[in-house]
C-alpha positions as CSV (number, residue, x, y, z in Angstrom):
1,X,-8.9,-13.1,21.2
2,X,-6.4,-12.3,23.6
3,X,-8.2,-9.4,26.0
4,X,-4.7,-7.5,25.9
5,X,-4.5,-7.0,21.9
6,X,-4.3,-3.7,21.1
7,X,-3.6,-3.4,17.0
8,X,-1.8,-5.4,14.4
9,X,1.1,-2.5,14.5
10,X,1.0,-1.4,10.8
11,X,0.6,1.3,11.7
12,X,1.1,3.8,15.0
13,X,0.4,7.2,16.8
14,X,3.1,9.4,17.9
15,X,3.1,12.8,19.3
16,X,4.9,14.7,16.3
17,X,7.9,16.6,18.0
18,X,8.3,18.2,14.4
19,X,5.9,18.8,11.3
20,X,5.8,15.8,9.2
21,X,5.1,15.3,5.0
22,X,2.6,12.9,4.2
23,X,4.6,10.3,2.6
24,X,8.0,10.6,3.0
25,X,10.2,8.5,5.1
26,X,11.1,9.3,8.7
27,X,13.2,7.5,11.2
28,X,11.4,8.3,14.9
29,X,12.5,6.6,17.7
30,X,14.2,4.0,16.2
31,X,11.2,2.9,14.0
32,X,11.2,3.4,10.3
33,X,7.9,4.5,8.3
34,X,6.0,6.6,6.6
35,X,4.2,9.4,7.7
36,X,0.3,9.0,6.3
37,X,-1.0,12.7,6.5
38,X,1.1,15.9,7.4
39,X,1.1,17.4,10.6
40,X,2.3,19.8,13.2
41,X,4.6,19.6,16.1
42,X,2.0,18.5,18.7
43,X,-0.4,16.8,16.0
44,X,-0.9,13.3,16.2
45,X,1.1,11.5,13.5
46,X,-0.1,8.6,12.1
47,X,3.3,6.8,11.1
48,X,2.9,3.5,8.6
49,X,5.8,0.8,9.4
50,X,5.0,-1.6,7.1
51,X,4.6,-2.3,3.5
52,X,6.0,-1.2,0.1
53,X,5.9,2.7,-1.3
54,X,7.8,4.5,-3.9
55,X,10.7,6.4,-3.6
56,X,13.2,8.5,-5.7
57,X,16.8,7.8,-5.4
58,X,19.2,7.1,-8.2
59,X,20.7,4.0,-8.8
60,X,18.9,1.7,-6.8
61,X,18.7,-2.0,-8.2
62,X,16.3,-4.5,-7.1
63,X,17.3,-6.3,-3.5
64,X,19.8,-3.3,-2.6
65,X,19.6,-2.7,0.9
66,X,17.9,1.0,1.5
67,X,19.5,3.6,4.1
68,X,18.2,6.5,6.2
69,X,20.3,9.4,7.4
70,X,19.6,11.2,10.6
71,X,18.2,14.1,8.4
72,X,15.5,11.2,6.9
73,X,17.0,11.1,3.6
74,X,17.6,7.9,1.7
75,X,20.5,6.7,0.3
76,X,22.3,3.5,-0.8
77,X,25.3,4.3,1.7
78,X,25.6,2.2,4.9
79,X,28.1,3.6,7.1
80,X,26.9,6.3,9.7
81,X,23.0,5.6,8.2
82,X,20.4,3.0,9.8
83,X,18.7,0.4,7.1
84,X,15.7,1.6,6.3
85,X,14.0,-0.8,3.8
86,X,14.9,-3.1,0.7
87,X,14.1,-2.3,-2.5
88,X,11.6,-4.4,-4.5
89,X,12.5,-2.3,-7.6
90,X,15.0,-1.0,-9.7
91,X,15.4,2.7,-10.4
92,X,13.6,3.9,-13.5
93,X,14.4,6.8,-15.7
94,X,12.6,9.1,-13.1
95,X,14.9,7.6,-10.0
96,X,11.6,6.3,-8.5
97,X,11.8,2.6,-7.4
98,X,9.5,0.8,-4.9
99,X,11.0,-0.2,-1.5
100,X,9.5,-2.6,1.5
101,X,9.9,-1.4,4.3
102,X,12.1,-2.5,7.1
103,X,12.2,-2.2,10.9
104,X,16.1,-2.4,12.2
């Protein structure tokens, strides 16, 4: 193994600026995740990049292309929002749907 490999890069550490919620979705530094525990401002954040987790949003149908405002909300609305993730499901009666996870 390379003497330089550090991690796979699932997942990653950041110095949280802010608190954080265990499992929503965050846009930090240009990287899109999910944060795995809550924390503090000056915690350590461990921040999930890849993979597939459930969401609520409305409307959502399977393939749609998932966005992320600069407040960390989703939505299915492109302009002024970065893509986020796709989504793997459609919405169900609850608005929850399953989205992978995409780095832009």
């Amino acid at each position: 193994m390379a003497q330089n490999y550090i991690s796979r890069g699932e997942v990653i550490t950041l110095p949280a600026q802010t608190s954080y919620i265990s499992g929503r979705p965050y846009r930090i530094h240009n990287f899109n995740g999910v944060a795995l525990i809550s924390v503090d401002a000056g915690d350590e954040l461990s921040f999930q990049l890849e993979g597939v987790f459930e969401f609520t949003l409305p409307g959502v149908n399977v393939g749609d292309p998932i966005y992320i405002t600069s407040q960390n909300a989703l939505t299915l609305t492109a302009q002024g929002n970065s893509l986020f993730g796709r989504a793997v499901t459609a919405s169900d009666v609850n608005n929850k749907f399953y989205c992978r996870l995409l780095q832009s």
